[in-house]
N, C-alpha and C positions, 0 to 999 in steps of 0.2 A: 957485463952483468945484465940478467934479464929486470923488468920491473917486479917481478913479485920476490929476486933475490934482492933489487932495493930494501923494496919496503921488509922484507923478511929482517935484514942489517940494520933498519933503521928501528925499527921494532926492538930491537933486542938491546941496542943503544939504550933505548928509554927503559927498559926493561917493562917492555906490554906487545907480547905479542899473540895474544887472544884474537879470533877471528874477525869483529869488527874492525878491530885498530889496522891487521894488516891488510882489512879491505878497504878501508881506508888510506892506507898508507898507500896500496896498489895504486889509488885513484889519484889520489895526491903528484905520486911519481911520474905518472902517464900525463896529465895535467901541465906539469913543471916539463917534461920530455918535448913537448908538443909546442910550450911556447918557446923555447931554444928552440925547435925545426923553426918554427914558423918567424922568427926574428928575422933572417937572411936568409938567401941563396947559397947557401953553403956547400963547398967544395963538392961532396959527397951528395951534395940533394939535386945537383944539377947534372943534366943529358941531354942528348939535343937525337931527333929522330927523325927521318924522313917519312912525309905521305902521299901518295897518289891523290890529285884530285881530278873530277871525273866533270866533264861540263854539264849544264843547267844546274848543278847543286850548289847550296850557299854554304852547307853544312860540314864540317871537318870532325870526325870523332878520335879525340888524341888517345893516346896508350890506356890502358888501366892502372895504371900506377902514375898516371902524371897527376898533380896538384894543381899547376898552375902551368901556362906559357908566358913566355920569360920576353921571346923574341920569335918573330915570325919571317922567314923570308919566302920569295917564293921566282927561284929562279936567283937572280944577283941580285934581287933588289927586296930591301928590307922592309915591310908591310907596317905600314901606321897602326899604333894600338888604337882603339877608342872606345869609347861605349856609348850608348844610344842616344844619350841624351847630344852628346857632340854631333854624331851622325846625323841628328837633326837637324843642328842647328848650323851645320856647315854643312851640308849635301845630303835633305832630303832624297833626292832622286836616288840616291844609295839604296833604299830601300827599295826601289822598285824593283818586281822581279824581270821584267823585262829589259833591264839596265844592264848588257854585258859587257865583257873587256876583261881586261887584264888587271887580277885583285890589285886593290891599292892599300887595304886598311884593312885589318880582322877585330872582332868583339868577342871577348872571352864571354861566353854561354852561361859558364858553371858547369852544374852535372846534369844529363839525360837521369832519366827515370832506374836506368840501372848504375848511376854512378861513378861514372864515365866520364870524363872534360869534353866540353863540342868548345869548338870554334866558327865564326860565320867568318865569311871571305865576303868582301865589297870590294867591285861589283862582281857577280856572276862569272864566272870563267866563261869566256868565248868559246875557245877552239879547245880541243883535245889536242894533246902531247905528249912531251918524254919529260917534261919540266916538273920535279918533283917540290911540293912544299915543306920548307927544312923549318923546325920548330927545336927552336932551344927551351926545355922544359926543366919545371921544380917538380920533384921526385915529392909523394904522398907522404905523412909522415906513417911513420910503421906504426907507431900505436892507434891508429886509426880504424884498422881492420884487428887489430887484437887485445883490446879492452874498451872499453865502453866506461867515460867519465860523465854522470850526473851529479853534480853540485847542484844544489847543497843536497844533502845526505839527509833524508829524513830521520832526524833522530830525536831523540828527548832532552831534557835538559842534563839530566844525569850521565848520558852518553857523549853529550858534547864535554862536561866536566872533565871524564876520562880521557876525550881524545885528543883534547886541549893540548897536553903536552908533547901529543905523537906531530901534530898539526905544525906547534910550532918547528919542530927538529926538521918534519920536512921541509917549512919554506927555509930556515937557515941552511939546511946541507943543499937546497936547489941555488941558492944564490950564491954558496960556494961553488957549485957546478959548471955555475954560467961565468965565473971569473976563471 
């Protein structure tokens, strides 16, 4: 089922399905969808990909669809997560650009400007090679790029009245979902 045949279903349960309710309900569904993705790494959200890395660069830009990296290896040997604040506080010097060798530790970025995962590799890759970096990743959730959730819903008080009982069906049928 898509989310707008959700809420379409769940609508009609309650018997309201007037244009607020089931934009409402769309939002509701995509909402509920989104926190199941993001609870686990679940069978279907995880991939693992290989990338080329190229020497002086610290930067790795993962897939378009990835979410998150999971585990990083690079070659046989599996790269320390961390994030900056540790990298400080255990090996400063990681930061240096002139620090090269053989990665030991990557820091998930987030997203570049166009929305994109980066990863930084510590320290610097030395040498160019045929040694690719193998990244087990979590897959974006799909409602991400296909509805757009703003909570709370600017609406009035008479419109929350209404929506009051669409509201409640969706969190009981999402919490049936996730059982």
């Amino acid at each position: 089922m898509t989310l707008s045949e959700i809420a379409q279903y769940a609508g009609e349960k309650v018997g309201k399905t007037d244009s607020d309710t089931v934009t409402f309900l769309k939002k509701s569904a995509s909402l509920n969808y989104r926190r199941v993705w993001a609870f686990a790494p679940w069978r279907e959200t995880v991939t693992s990909s290989t990338y080329s890395v190229s020497t002086s660069t610290r930067t790795v830009t993962l897939g378009s669809n990835v979410e998150t990296p999971l585990a990083v290896a690079y070659g046989d040997e599996e790269l320390m997560a961390a994030d900056l604040p540790t990298i400080i506080s255990q090996d400063a010097d990681l930061l240096d650009l002139d620090r090269k060798g053989t990665p030991t530790t990557y820091l998930f970025k987030g997203r570049n400007t166009g929305g994109t995962a980066e990863i930084d590799l510590f320290p610097i890759l030395e040498t160019s090679g045929t040694t690719s970096l193998k990244v087990v990743e979590k897959l974006k959730c799909l409602t991400r790029n296909n509805y757009v959730v703003d909570f709370p819903l600017p609406v009035g008080e008479q419109s929350i009245k209404r929506l009051l009982p669409s509201a409640m069906l969706v969190r009981i049928w999402s919490i049936a979902v996730c059982w």
